[in-house]
N, C-alpha and C positions, 0 to 999 in steps of 0.2 A: 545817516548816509555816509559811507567811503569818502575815502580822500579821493579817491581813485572815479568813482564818479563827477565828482565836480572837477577835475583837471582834466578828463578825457569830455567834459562838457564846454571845458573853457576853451580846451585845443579847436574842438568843431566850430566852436563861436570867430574863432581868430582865423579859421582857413576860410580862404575866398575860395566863393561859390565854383561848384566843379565846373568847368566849361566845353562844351561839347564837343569841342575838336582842338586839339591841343597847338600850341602859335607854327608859324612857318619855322624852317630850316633847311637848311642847306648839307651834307656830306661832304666833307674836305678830302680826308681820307677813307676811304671803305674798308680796308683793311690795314687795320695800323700795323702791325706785328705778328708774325708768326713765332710764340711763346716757348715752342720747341727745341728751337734754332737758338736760342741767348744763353748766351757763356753765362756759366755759373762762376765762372772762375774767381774774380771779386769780390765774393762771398764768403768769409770763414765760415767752414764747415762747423756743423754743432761739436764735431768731439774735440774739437780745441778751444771750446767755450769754455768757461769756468762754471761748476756745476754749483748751482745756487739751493741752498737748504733750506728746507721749510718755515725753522722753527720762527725767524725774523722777518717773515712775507716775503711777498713774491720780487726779485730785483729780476728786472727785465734786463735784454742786452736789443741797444739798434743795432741790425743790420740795413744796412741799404740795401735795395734793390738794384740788378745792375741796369744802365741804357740800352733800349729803350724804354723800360718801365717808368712812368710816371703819374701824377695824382691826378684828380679830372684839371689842373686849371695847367698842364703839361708841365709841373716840377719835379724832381728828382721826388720817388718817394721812398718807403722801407718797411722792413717788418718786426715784429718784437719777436725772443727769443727767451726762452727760462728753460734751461737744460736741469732736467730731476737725476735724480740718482736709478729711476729704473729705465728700463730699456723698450717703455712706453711713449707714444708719441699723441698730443691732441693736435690738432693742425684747427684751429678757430676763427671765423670769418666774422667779423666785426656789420652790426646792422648800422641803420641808418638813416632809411627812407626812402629816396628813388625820386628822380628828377629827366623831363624830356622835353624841356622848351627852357623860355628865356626866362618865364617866368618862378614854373616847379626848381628851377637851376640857380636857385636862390639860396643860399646856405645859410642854414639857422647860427652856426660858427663862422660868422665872416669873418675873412682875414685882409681884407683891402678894400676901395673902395669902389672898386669895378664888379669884384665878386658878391656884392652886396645888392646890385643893381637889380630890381628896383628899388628905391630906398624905401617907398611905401609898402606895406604886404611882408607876409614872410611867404616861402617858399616850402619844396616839400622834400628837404634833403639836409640832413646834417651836417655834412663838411666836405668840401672838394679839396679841403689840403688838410692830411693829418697833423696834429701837433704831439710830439713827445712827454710833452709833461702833461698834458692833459691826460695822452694814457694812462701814462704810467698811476695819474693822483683816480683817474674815475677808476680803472680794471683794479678795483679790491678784494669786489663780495664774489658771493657766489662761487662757482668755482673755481677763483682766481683768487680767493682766501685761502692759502695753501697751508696757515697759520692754523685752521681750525681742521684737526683729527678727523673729522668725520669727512672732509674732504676727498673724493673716491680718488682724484687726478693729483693730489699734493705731492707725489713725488713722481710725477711725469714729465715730460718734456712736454716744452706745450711752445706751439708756432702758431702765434697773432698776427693773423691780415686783416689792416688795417681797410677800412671805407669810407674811399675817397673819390670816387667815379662816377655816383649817382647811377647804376647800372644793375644793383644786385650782384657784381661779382661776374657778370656775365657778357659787358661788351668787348667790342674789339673795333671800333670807329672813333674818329674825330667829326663833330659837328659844327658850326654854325648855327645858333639859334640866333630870330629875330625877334622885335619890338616894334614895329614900324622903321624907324632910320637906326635903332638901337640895333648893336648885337653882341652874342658872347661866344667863344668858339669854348666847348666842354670835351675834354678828353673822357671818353665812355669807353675805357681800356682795362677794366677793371680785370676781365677773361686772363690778358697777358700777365696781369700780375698774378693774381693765383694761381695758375698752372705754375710761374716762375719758384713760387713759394710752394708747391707742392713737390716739383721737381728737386729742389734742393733740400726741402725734409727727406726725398728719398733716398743721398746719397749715405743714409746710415741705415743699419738691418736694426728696426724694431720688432718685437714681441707683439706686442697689442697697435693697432691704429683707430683712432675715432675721429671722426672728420666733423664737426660741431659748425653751426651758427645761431645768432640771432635774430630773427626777422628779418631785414634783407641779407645780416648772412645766414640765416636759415634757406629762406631762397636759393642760396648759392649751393645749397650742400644737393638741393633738385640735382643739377646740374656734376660737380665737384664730387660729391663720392664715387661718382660713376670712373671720373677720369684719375682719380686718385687709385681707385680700383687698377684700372691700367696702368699707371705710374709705377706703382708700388708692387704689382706684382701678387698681392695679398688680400686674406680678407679684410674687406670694412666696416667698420662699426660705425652710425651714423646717428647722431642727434641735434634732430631739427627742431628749435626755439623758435616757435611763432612765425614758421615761413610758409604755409599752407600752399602757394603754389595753384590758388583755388581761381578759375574765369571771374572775375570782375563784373558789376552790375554793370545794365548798360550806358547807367546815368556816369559812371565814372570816367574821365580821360585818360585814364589809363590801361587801352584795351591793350593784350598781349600783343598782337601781330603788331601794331602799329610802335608802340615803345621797342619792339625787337627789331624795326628797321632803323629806329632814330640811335638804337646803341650798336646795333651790328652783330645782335647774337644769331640771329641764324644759320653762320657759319660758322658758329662754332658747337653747335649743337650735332651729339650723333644722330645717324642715319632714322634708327630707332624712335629719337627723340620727336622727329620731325615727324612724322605718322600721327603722335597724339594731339601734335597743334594743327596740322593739316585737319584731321578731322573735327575740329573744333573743343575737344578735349582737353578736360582742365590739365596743364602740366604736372599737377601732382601725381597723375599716371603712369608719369612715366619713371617714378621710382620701381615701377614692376622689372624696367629691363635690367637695369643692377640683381634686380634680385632673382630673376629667371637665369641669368648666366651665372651668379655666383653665390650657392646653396649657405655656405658659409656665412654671408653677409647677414648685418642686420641693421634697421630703418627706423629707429624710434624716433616718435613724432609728439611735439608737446603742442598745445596749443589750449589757451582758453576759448571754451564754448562761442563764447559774445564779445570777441578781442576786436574794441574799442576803434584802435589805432588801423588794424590789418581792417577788417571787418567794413568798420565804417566811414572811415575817413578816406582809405585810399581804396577799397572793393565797392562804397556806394550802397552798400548793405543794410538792410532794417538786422538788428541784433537776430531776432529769429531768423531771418532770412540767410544769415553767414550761417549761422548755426545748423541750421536744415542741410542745407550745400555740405557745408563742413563733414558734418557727420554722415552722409551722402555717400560722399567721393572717400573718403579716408574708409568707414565701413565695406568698399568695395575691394578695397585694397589686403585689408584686413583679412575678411572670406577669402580672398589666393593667396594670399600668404602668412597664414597663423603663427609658423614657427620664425618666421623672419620680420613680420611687421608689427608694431605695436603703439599703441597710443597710451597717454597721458593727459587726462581733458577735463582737468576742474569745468565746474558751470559758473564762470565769473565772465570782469571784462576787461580784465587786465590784460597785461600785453610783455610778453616776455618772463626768463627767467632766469637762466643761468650764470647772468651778472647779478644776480641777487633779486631783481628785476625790474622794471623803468625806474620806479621811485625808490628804489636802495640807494641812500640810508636812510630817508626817509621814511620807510617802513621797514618791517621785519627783513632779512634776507629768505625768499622763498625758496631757495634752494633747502633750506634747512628745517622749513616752517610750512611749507604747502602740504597741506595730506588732503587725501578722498578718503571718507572712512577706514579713517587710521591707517593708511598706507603712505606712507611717506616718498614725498616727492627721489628726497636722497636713496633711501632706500629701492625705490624701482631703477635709479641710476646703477647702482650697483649691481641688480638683478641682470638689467641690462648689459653691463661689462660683463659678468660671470658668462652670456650667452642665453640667458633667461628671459624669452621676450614676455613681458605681462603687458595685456592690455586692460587699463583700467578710465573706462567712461564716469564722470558723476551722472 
């Protein structure tokens, strides 16, 4: 048996039972920020970074973000930077999990003892405050091993947004959740920071743009290539790590609409966007409007088959039953856009990959190791940059 089965066995063991309607809360602010409006000025621009070389790995540079932008628990927070020597850019949305009560708003990285709360239970959200060195030591493998040649992105600029909102990248509210007499206010502003961070990779002209996540920041790029499209001017290239984007069983607490008013995305979603959740429609549809307006673009989408973590834990899914859905909605997309969409879809139940994937170092780095009948994962990366969309199902 996998390692990879008995941790994704232990994880289900350790999460409390899904619960049908998710705790009370309150809206403080409706709209924090409008992301448009904030000075970049505070900012060093990347061409006066110091341009970092491959050969000794990746040496990130902080930037801060300027005020208003802050982390879900409202601290100042920032972005990494690794200026390459071409005149390519990654712009990478950092996953995480996702969190919409007192309880999910539990950080598996606590950093105090309020953010910790409840002290019984874990929660379903990685970190509300990023930390620096923690970056800097986990973001090694995968494509942020800039050390190892075969790397496609090793002499790119690459801009890392951090996740720290419990949002997917995608709110724009401050809450109040409650506990009975307990409470926690979460900043779900995640929207203001990555527009901020897309706006300021745009004040330099790149060659190439790929707008990348992993699972909740895969999610983000749903959303994020489209507005980067706009930002930028240009086409975009886009690869999505485990963020499928796919309607939720109904056993799950996590139905769309209802997390979209606890974080505040549906104003910041285009016009477009709103049509495919009005009509009930998985959001991964609405990758079509990127790609109806810009011929250029293209959508690559990784995802395992029976993905453990997305799948089951937080979609409420029997393994076949993601899997149907999955290959469902992503096959529909596929049929309208051959030359612009493409997939990547081992039949495993793993969960991510382009940090090497969940359990890098502990296993192989699959960025370098993943094949479908001899097709290598890195290798369709490539194809993919060259403008070669393959789609390859196991």
């Amino acid at each position: 048996m996998r390692v990879w089965v008995l941790v994704s066995l232990f994880i289900v063991a350790m999460l409390p039972a899904a619960a049908a309607e998710l705790g009370s809360y309150k809206v403080l602010i409706p709209k924090y920020a409008d992301p448009f409006s904030i000075s970049l000025s505070s900012m060093p621009r990347i061409s006066s970074l110091p341009v970092d070389m491959a050969d000794d790995g990746i040496d990130w540079v902080k930037v801060k973000l300027p005020k208003p932008c802050v982390n879900g628990l409202g601290d100042e927070t920032f972005i990494l930077v690794r200026k390459g020597t071409e005149k390519n850019l990654l712009v990478f949305f950092e996953g995480g999990g996702a969190c919409a009560d007192y309880e999910t708003c539990k950080p598996l990285l606590c950093t105090d003892l309020s953010s910790c709360r409840p002290l019984l239970g874990i929660g379903s959200v990685v970190a509300l405050e990023s930390k620096y060195w923690f970056l800097d030591l986990y973001y090694r493998g995968g494509i942020f091993d800039v050390k190892n040649k075969a790397n496609p992105f090793r002499n790119w600029t690459i801009v890392f947004v951090p996740y720290n909102t419990g949002d997917i990248h995608m709110g724009n509210q401050v809450v109040k959740y409650y506990d009975g007499y307990k409470s926690k206010t979460i900043y779900h502003v995640g929207y203001v920071n990555a527009i901020v961070a897309l706006r300021y990779a745009a004040q330099e002209d790149w060659d190439k743009i790929v707008i990348a996540g992993s699972s909740a920041g895969g999610y983000a790029t749903l959303l994020h290539s489209y507005r980067a499209w706009e930002i930028f001017g240009k086409p975009i290239t886009t690869i999505n790590d485990a963020g499928p984007g796919l309607n939720p069983d109904s056993d799950s607490p996590f139905q769309v609409m209802e997390i979209s008013k606890r974080w505040g995305t549906l104003q910041n979603l285009p016009p477009e966007f709103m049509e495919y959740l009005a009509s009930g429609e998985d959001l991964t549809y609405a990758i079509q409007v990127l790609l109806s307006k810009c011929r250029e673009c293209r959508y690559a989408f990784f995802e395992d088959q029976r993905d453990a973590v997305i799948g089951v834990i937080f979609d409420s899914y029997s393994f076949s039953e993601f899997q149907q859905r999955l290959l469902k909605v992503t096959g529909d997309i596929r049929a309208n856009y051959t030359n612009s969409f493409c997939r990547y879809m081992p039949l495993d139940i793993q969960h991510t990959i382009l940090s090497g994937g969940l359990l890098y170092p502990l296993q192989p780095d699959r960025v370098y190791t993943e094949s479908i009948n001899g097709y290598k994962f890195v290798k369709w990366l490539n194809d993919v940059l060259a403008g070669r969309c393959v789609d390859i199902v196991e």
